[in-house]
C-alpha positions in Angstrom: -45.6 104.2 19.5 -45.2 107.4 21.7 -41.4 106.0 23.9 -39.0 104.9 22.4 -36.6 103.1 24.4 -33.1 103.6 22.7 -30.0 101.3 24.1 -26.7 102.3 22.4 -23.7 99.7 21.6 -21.1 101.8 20.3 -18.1 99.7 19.9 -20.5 97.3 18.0 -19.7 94.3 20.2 -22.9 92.7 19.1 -21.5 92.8 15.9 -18.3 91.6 16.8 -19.0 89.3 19.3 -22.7 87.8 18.8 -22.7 88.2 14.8 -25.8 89.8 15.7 -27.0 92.8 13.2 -28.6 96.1 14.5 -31.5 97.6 14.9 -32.8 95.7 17.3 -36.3 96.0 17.2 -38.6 94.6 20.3 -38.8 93.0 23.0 -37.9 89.6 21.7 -34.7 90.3 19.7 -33.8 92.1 22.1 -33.5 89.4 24.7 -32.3 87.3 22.1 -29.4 89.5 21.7 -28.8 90.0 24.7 -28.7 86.1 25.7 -26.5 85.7 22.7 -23.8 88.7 23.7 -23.6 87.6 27.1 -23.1 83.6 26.2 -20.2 85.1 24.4 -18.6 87.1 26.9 -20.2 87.2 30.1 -18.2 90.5 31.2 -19.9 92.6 28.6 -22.0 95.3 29.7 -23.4 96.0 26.7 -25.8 92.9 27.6 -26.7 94.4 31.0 -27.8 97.5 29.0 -30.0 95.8 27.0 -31.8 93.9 29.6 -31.9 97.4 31.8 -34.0 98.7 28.6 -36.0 95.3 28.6 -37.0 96.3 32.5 -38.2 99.9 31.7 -40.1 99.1 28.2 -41.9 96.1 31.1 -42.3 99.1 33.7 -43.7 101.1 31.4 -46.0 98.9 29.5 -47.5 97.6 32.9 -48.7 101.3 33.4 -50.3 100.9 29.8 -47.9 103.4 28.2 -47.0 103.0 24.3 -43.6 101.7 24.3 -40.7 100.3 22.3 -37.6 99.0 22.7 -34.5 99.2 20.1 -30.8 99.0 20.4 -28.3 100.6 17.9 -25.1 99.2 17.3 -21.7 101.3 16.2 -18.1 100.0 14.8 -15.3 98.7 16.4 -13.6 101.9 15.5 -15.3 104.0 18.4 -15.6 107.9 17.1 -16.8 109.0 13.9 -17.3 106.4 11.9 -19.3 104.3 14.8 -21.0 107.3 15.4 -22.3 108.2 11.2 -23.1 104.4 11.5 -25.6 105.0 14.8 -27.1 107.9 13.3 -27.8 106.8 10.1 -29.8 103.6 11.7 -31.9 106.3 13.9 -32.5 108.5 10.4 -33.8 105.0 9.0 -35.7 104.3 11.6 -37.3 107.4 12.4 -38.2 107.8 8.8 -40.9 104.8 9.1 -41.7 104.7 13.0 -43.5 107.7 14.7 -41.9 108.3 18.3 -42.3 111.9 20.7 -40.2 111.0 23.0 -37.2 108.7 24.2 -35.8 107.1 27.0 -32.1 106.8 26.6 -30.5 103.8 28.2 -26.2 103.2 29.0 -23.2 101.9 30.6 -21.6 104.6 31.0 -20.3 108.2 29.5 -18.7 106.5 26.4 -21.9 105.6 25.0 -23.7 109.2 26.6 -21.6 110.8 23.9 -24.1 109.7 21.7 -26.6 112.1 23.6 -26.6 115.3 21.6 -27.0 112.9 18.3 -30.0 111.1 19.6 -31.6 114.4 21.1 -30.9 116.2 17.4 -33.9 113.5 16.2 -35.6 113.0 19.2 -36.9 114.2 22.6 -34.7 112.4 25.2 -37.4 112.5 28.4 -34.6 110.6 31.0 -31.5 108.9 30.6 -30.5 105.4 32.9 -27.4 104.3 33.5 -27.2 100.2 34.3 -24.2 99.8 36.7 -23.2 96.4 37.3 -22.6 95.3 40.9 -19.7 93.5 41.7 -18.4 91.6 44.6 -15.7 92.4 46.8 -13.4 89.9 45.8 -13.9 91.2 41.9 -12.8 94.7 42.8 -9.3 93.5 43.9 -6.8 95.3 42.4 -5.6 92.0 40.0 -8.6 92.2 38.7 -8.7 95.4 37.9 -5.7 95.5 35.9 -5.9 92.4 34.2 -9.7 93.3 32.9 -7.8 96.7 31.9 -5.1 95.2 29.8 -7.1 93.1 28.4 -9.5 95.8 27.1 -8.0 96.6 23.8 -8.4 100.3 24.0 -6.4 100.3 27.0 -3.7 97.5 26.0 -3.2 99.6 22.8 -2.2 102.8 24.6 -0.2 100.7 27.0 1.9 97.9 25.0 2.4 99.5 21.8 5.0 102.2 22.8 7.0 99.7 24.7 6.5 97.1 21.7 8.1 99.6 19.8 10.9 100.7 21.9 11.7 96.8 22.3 11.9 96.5 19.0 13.7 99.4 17.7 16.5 98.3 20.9 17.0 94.9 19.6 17.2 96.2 15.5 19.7 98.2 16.9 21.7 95.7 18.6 22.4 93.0 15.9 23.2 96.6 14.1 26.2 97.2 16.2 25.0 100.4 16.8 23.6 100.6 20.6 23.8 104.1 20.6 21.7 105.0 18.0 18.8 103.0 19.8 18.4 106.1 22.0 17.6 108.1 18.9 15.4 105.7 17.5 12.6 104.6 20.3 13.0 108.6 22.0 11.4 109.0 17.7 9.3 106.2 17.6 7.8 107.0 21.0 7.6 110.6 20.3 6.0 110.0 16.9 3.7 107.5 18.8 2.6 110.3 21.4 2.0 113.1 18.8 0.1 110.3 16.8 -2.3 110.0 20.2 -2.1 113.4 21.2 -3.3 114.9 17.7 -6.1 112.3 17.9 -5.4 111.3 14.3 -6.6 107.5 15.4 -9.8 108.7 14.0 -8.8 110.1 10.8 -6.9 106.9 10.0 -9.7 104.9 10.8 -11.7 106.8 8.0 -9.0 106.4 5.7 -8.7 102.9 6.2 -12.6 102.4 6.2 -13.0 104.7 2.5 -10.3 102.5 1.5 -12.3 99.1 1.7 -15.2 101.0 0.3 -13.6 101.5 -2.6 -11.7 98.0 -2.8 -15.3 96.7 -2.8 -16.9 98.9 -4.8 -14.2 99.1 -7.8 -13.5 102.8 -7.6 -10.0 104.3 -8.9 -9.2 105.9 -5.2 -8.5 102.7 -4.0 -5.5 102.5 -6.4 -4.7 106.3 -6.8 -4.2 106.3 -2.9 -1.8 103.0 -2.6 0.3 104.5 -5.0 -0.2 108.1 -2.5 1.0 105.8 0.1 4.0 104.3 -1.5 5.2 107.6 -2.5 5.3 108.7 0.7 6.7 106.2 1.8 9.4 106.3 -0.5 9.3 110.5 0.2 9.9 109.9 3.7 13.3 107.3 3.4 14.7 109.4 0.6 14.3 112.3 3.1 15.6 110.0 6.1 18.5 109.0 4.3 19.7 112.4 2.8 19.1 113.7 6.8 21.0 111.2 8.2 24.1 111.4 5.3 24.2 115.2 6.6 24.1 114.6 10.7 26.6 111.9 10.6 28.9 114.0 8.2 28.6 117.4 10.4 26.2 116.5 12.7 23.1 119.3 14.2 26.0 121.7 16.1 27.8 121.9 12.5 24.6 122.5 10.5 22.0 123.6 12.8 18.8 121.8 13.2 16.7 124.0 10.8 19.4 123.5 7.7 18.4 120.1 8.4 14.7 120.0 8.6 14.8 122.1 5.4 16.9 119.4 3.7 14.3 117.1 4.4 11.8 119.4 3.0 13.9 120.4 0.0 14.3 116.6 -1.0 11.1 115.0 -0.2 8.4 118.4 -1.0 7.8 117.3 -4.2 7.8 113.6 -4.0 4.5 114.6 -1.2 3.2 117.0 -3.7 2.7 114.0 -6.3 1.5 111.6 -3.9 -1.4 114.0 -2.9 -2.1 114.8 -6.2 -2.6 110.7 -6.6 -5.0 110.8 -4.4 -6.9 113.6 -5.5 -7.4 112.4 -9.3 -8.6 109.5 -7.7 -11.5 111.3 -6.4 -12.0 113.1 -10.1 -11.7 110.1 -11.6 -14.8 108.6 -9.5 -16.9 111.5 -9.6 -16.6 111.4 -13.4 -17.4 107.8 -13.7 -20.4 108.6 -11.0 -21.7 111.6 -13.2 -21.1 113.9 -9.8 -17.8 115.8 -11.3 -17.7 119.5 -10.8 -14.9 122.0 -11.9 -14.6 123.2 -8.6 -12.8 119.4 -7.7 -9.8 120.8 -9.8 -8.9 123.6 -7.1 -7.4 121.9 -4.3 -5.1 120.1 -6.6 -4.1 123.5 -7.6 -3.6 124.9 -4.3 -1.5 121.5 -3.4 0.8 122.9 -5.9 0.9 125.9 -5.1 1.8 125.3 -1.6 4.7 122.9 -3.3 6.2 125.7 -5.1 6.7 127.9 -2.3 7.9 125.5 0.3 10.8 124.4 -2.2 11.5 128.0 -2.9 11.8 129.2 0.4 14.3 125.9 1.2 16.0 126.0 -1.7 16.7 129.7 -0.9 17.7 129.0 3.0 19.7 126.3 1.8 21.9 128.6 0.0 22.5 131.1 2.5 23.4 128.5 4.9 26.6 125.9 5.7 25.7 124.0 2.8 25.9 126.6 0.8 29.1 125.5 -1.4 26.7 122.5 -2.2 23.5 124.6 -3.4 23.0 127.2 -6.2 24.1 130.4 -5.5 22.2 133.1 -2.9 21.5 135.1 -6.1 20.3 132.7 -8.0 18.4 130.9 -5.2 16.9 133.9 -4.0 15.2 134.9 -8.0 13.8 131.1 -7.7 12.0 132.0 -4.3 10.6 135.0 -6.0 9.9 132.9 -9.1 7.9 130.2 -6.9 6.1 132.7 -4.4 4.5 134.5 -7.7 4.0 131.2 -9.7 2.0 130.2 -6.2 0.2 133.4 -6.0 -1.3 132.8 -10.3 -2.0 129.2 -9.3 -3.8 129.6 -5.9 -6.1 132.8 -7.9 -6.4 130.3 -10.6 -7.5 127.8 -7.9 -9.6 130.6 -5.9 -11.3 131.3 -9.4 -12.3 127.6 -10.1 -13.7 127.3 -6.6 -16.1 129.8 -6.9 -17.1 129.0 -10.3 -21.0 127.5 -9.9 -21.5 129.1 -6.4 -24.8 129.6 -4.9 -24.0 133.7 -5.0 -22.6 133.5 -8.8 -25.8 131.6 -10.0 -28.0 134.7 -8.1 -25.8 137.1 -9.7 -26.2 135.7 -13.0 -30.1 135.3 -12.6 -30.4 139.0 -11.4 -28.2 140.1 -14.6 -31.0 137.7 -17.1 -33.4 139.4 -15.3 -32.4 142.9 -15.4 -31.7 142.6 -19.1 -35.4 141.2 -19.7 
């Protein structure tokens, strides 16, 4: 074939919604596809897309041009690992079919993000756009809103942050404690925000999906980071709880907000440390059992602790030259175990610097040049 026509589904609603398995290759799966989607749900564009591609691959093959037809499908959790999913089915596929060029077929920009991957494999010629026409009385504003709750992406964003705040109001209440409800959805909502704002949706999602990788697969991450999990878990309430003991005893104006952030830090640093460090021999332990292990996997272990020893230095020292100083070691003695931890970091990270470089592409050159020079 010389055009490819390429339809993109990247929240995988064929999958989801049709039990229907990508690539689609031709014509006739295609349609079948497509009949299946929209017998679903009607409202889906994805099936529109699909039958836009079906018209071009006709327009084109009635002018006797060598075309194809094939839809790609993504995940459910739109981003990276919908979009390693996408382009390892177009690596597959180009490895066995022959195309020059492509004709790139949407719904609209979410799935045009897709553009610079497809383009990386294959000369994009044009790109179509299906639009689906509506009807006046289905562009009401009722509709509109209630199509848009009920989109999941968008009842997400919407519902969870005043989930949340009902929630926290009403723990609160059969507490006795009304005024700490303030406290508690301002965090939870703030929390919530920075969780959006940092865009860490995405690196959860690849947590979540290595983690049923390796519950099917067997390996030792998937136990290695549960017990990460727990510990910080438990990290974070032991913190909570010490934090709170001090606010409600002197409260922020008596202590100062950073005292009390680095009581959190001083009580909880280590307990974080530990759970990384879970997770990490997890990974050694699989690339041992998978004959993949290199010394180099050592080194961010190292530097994990490393970066442990000088945050509990530095608080422990801050803690003693503050109000809770009567309750800490002394200023002398805190301040020789910040100098203690910022040099017992410095040996670990060279240590860990050391390991990382050891099998380097430039190290094995050097070490070739030397054999050679003494031949």
């Amino acid at each position: 074939m010389q055009t490819l026509i390429i339809c993109i589904d990247r929240d995988n609603d064929l999958g989801e919604k049709a039990n229907v398995t990508t690539p689609l290759i031709g014509r006739e799966d295609n349609i079948n596809a497509a009949v299946k989607l929209a017998t679903a749900d009607p409202e889906d564009s994805d099936s529109n897309t699909i039958f836009g591609g079906i018209n071009v691959l006709d327009e084109l093959l009635a002018k006797g041009m060598d075309a194809e037809i094939i839809t790609f499908a993504g995940d459910k959790n739109v981003g990276i690992i919908s979009d390693q999913k996408i382009s390892a089915q177009l690596d597959a596929f180009m490895s066995e079919h022959e195309a020059t060029n492509a004709i790139f077929i949407s719904d609209g920009a979410e799935d045009e993000t897709l553009l610079p991957i497809v383009q990386s494999r294959i000369k994009i010629d044009s790109v179509k756009r299906i639009v689906v026409k509506q009807s006046a009385n289905l562009e009401s504003t009722y509709y509109i809103l209630k199509h848009a709750l009920n989109d999941p992406k968008i009842s997400q964003t919407f519902f969870v942050p005043l989930g949340l705040a009902a929630m926290i109001y009403a723990i609160f209440l059969l507490a006795r404690y009304p005024e700490g409800a303030i406290i508690g959805i301002s965090a939870a909502i703030g929390l919530y925000m920075l969780y959006r704002g940092f865009n860490l949706d995405q690196p959860f999602a690849l947590l979540r999906e290595r983690m049923k990788n390796s519950y099917y697969e067997g390996q030792m991450t998937f136990i290695t980071y549960t017990i990460a999990a727990i510990l910080g878990v438990i990290a974070t309430m032991v913190g909570a709880v010490t934090l709170w003991q001090y606010y409600i005893t002197g409260g922020s104006w008596y202590y100062g907000m950073v005292t009390l952030i680095t009581v959190f830090i001083n009580v909880t640093i280590w307990w974080y440390v530990v759970a990384i460090l879970f997770a990490d021999l997890g990974k050694m332990v699989d690339s041992k059992l998978s004959n993949t292990f290199t010394i180099k996997e050592v080194s961010p272990a190292l530097f994990i602790i490393a970066i442990g020893l000088l945050f509990w230095g530095a608080s422990t020292y801050i803690l003693s030259v503050s109000a809770l100083a009567d309750e800490a070691s002394s200023a002398e003695l805190s301040l020789q175990y910040f100098v203690y931890s910022v040099v017992g970091a410095i040996l670990i990270a060279l240590l860990g610097i050391k390991i990382s470089m050891t099998g380097t592409p430039s190290t094995e050159l050097a070490k070739k040049g030397k054999d050679k020079a003494k031949k």
